[in-house]
N, C-alpha and C positions, 0 to 999 in steps of 0.2 A: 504494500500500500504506500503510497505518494501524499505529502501534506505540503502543499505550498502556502507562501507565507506575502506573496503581494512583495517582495524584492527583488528586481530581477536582473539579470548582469550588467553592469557597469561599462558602461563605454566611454570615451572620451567627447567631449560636446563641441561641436566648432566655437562655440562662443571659450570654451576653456582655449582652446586653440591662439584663436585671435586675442585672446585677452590677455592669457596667464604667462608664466614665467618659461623662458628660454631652458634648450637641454634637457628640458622634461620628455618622460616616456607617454607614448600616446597609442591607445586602441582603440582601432576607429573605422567605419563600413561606410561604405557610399557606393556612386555609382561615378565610372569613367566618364570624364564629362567633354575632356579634350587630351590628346595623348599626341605626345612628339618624341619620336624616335631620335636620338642627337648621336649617335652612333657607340660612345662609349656610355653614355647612360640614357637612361629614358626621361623622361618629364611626363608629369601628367598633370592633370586637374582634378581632383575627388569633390563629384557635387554630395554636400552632405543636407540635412535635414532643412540649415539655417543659412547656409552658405557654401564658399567653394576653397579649397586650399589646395596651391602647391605642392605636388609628391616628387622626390626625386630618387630614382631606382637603380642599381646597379645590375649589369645584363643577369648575372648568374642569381638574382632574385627575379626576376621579370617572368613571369610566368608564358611559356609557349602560347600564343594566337590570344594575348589582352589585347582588345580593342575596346570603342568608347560603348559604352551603355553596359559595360560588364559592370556586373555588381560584385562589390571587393570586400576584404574585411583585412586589414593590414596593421598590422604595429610599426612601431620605428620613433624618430626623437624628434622634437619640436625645436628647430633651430632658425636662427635669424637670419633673412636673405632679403635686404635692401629691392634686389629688382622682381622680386615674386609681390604678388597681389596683395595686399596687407602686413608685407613684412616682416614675413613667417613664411615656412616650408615644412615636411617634414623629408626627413630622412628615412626611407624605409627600409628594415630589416629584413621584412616578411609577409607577404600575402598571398592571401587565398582567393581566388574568384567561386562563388557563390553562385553564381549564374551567368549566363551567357546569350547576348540576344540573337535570336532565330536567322534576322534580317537587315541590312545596316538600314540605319536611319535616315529616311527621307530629305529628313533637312537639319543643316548643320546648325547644331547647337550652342558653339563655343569660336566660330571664325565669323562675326561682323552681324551686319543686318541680315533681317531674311528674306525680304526684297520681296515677300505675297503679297497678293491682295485679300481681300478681307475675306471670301468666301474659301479662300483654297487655305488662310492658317485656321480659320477655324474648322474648318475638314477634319486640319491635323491635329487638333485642340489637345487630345491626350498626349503628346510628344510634345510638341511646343509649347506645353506649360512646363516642358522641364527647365527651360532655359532661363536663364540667371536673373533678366528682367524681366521677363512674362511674370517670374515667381514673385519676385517683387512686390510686382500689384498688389497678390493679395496677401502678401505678409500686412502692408500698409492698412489694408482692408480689413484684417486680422485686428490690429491697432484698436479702429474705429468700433469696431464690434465689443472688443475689448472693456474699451475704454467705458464706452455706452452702459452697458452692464455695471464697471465698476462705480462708473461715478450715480447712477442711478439707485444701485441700492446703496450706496452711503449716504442720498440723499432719503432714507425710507419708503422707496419702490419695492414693489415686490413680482417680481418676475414669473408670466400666467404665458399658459399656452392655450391660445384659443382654436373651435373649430376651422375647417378651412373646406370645408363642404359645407354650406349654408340651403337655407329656404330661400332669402330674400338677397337682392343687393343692396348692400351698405351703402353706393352712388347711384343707385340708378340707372336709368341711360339703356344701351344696346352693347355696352363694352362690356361684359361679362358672358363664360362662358357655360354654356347649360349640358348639366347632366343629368341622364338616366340613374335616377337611388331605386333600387327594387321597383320600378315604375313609377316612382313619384317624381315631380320638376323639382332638380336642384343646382345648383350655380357654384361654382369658384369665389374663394372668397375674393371680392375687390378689396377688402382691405379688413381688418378685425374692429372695427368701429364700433361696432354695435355692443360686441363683448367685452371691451375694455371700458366702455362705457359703463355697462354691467358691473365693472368689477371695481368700478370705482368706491358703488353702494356696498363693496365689501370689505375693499383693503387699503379704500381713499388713495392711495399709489400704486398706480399697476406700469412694468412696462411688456414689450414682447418683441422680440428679434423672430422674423418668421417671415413665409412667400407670400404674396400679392401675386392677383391675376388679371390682367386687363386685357379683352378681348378686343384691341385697338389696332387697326389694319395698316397703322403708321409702316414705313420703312423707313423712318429717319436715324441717325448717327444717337437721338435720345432717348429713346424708345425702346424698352423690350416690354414683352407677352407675359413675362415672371419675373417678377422683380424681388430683390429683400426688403422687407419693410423693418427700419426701427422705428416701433411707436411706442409712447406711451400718454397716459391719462393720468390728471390729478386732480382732488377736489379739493374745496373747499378754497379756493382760489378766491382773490379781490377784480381782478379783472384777466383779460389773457396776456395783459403782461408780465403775468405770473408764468404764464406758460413759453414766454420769450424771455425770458429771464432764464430759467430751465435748461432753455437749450442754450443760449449763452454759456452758462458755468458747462455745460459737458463738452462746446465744443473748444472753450478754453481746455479745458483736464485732458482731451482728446488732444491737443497738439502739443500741450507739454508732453504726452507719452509718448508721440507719434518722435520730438523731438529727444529725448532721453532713452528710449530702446530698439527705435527704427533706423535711425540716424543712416544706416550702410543699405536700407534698401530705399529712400528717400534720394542719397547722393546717385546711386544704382538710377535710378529713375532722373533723377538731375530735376528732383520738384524740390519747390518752396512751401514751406507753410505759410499759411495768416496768419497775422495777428486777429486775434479770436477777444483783445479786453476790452475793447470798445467797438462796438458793434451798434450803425446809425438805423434807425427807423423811420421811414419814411410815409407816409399817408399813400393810396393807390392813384389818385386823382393828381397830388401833388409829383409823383414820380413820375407818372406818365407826362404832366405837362414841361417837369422839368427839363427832362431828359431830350421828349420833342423840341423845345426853345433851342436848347444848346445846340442839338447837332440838326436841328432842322429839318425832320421831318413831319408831317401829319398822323393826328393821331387817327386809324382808320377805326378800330374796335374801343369807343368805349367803357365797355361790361369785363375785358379780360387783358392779358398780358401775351401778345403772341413771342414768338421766340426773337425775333430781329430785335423786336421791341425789350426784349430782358439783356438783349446783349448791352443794349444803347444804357439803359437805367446801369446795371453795372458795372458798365465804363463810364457812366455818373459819377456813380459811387467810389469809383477808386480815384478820378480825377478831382472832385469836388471836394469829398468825404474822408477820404485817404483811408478806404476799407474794401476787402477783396469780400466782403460779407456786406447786406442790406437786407433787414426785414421791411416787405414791402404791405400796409396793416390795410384795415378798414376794406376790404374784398366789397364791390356789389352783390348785394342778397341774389341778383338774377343769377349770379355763376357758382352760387353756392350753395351746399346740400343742405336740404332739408332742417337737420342736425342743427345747422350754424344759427347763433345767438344774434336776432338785429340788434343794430346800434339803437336805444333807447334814445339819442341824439339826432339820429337820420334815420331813419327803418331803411333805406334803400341801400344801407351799406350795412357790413357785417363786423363783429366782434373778432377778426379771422385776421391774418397772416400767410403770408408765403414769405420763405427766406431765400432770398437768390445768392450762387454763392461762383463768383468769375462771371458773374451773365449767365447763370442759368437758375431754375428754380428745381430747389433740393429737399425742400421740407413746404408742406400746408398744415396748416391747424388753426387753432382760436379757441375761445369759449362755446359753449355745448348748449341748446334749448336744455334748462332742467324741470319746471316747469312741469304738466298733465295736460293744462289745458292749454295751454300756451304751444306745446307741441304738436298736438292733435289740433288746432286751430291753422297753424303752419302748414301740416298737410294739407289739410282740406283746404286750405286756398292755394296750395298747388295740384289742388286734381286728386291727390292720393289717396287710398280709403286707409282708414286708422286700422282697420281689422283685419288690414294684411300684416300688418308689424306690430300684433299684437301680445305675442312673449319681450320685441323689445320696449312698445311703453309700460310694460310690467313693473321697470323701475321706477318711471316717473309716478306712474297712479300709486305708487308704495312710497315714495320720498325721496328724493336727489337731493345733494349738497348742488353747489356751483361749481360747475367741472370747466373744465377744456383740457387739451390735449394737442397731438401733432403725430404725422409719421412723415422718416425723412427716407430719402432713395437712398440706399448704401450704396448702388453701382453708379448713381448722378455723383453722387459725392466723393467716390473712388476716383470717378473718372476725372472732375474738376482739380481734385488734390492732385495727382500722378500726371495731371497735363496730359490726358488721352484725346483723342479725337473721338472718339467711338465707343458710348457706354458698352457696345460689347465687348471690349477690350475687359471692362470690368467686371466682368460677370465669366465666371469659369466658365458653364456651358451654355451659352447664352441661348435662348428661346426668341422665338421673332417669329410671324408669320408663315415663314419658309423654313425653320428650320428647328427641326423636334433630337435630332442626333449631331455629335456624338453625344 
């Protein structure tokens, strides 16, 4: 009989690597990432978990037919070498190859760009995330998610996983996708709105890291079909600058962390952070007019924010404001969901936010109808019967605090931080329209 104990063999970590003291002994597995034959000895590159380091091999250790995507497990010494990648190599004693690939790799790894276009890397999606800044991304993304989490439940959120097969949608609309439940109509969640709401009336701070489904036949560079959503809900709020406040302090803690332990896949990337401590807010009417003044265009839509239009506001915002971040408030009721709190000051405008972050918009929320009758009056003057969403005004007809809330794009936000062109860059297997694999 066998009792295991939860400790399990010790290896050496590239972060020890890159970090720790010269001379030291090192046991360590990776995969061949780039291998150069020099005649009297070999070089390699070992991609590990976190990173990649320098191996250098003498022929009578070099294992007959290594090439790159061999999985290795090698010992040898951590010694200092000025023209190797961090300033550090090891010296290898010993290695084992572990496995061996089938088939060489499509496309190289570790010699320059890769020179695809969009549909033919992401083909190769499984292979091309091995590379050294593909991985990158979502270390960075890793961060964000991180962070999210940390800093929300030190502030007393408590972390809920809600359904994602629903009865109703949380937006409305035709962008949701329907499915067959045992024969009954049911939908993709567009967003957990409804149940964070819920759960507000339980744990007053809720958040949720989880998929979003927008059945949106866009093909633009912003757009995917699944998205991640961070969102969360809070009650007992004074107004919803309580809930722009919120995300303020998280995505401060977010780029103090992105800068104190991402630091090598950030310069990898050749991205800047924001400054995230002073963060300007701007009225919807007012940014729209500003923005048209300056650079002189007309405003064509005034109920929403089209995209040319978010570039313009925040290249406002960073010329005028000297902020890579702008909450843009006061949303028109017409462009907003049901849920959204009017302005008691304007009924035509709403208690609501979007925060644009480079020129794009990365986060929506506001304050929440809490209300019974106030809710159910909202419907019904847009058209809606109350007695289709009749589990969610469950909460109101039983008592709500004053809530709002927000959910941000983690792939909008990946991809503005990392300076990507194409939210699918941010998104490991991205979904779109056309495309369901790999």
């Amino acid at each position: 009989m066998k009792f295991v104990t939860g400790t399990g063999r010790k290896l050496t970590t590239y972060q020890e690597i890159a970090g720790g003291g010269r001379n030291n002994a090192a046991a360590v597995h990776g995969a061949v990432h780039l291998l150069r034959d020099m005649g009297g000895l070999a070089f390699f590159t070992l991609r590990m978990a976190r990173g990649a380091v320098q191996c250098v091999c003498a022929p009578d250790v070099l294992p007959e037919g290594l090439c790159e995507e061999c999985c290795v497990e090698l010992s040898g010494t951590v010694r200092e070498e000025p023209r190797a990648p961090g300033g550090v190599e090891i010296a290898v004693e010993s290695i084992t190859v572990l496995s061996r690939p089938a088939a060489p790799m499509p496309v190289s790894l570790g010699r320059g760009p890769l020179r695809l276009n969009l549909d033919t890397e992401l083909a190769l999606r499984p292979v091309v995330l091995r590379r050294l800044k593909e991985r990158a991304v979502f270390k960075v993304q890793e961060g964000l998610v991180r962070s999210f989490r940390d800093y929300l439940t030190g502030e007393g959120f408590t972390e809920v996983h809600t359904p994602k097969i629903v009865r109703a949608g949380a937006e409305g609309g035709s962008n949701i996708f329907k499915l067959d439940y045992f024969g009954k109509k049911a939908y993709l969640a567009q967003s957990p709105q409804f149940y964070k709401q819920t759960m507000v009336g339980v744990f007053e701070r809720v958040f949720e890291v989880g998929p979003v489904f927008r059945a949106e036949k866009h093909a633009t560079p912003r757009h995917l079909n699944e998205y991640t959503g961070l969102d969360f809900e809070m009650g007992y709020i004074d107004s919803f600058y309580d809930v722009i406040e919120m995300e303020a302090g998280y995505l401060r803690h977010a780029m103090k962390l992105l800068a104190d332990e991402y630091a090598g896949e950030l310069e990898l990337l050749g991205a800047e952070l924001p400054a995230a401590d002073r963060i300007p807010c701007l009225r919807f009417d007012d940014a729209k007019r500003l923005a048209a003044e300056k650079y002189g265009y007309k405003i064509r839509d005034p109920y929403d924010l089209e995209p040319e239009e978010e570039i313009r506001i925040g290249q406002y915002a960073k010329e005028e404001l000297g902020s890579d971040f702008l909450f843009v408030t006061h949303y028109p009721s017409k462009k907003r969901p049901f849920y959204a709190m009017d302005d008691p000051d304007g009924p035509k405008y709403t208690l609501s936010f979007d925060l644009l972050f480079r020129g794009m918009e990365v986060t929506t929320g506001g304050q929440r109808v809490h209300d019974y009758a106030a809710q159910v009056a909202k419907m019904e003057d847009r058209g809606m019967d109350p007695a289709e969403f009749e589990s969610y005004l469950m909460i109101h007809r039983h008592g709500m605090p004053p809530h709002g809330g927000l959910g941000i794009g983690l792939e909008r936000l990946t991809m503005k931080l990392c300076g990507l062109d194409n939210v699918r860059y941010a998104s490991l297997f991205p979904r779109d329209r056309s495309r369901l694999e790999p």
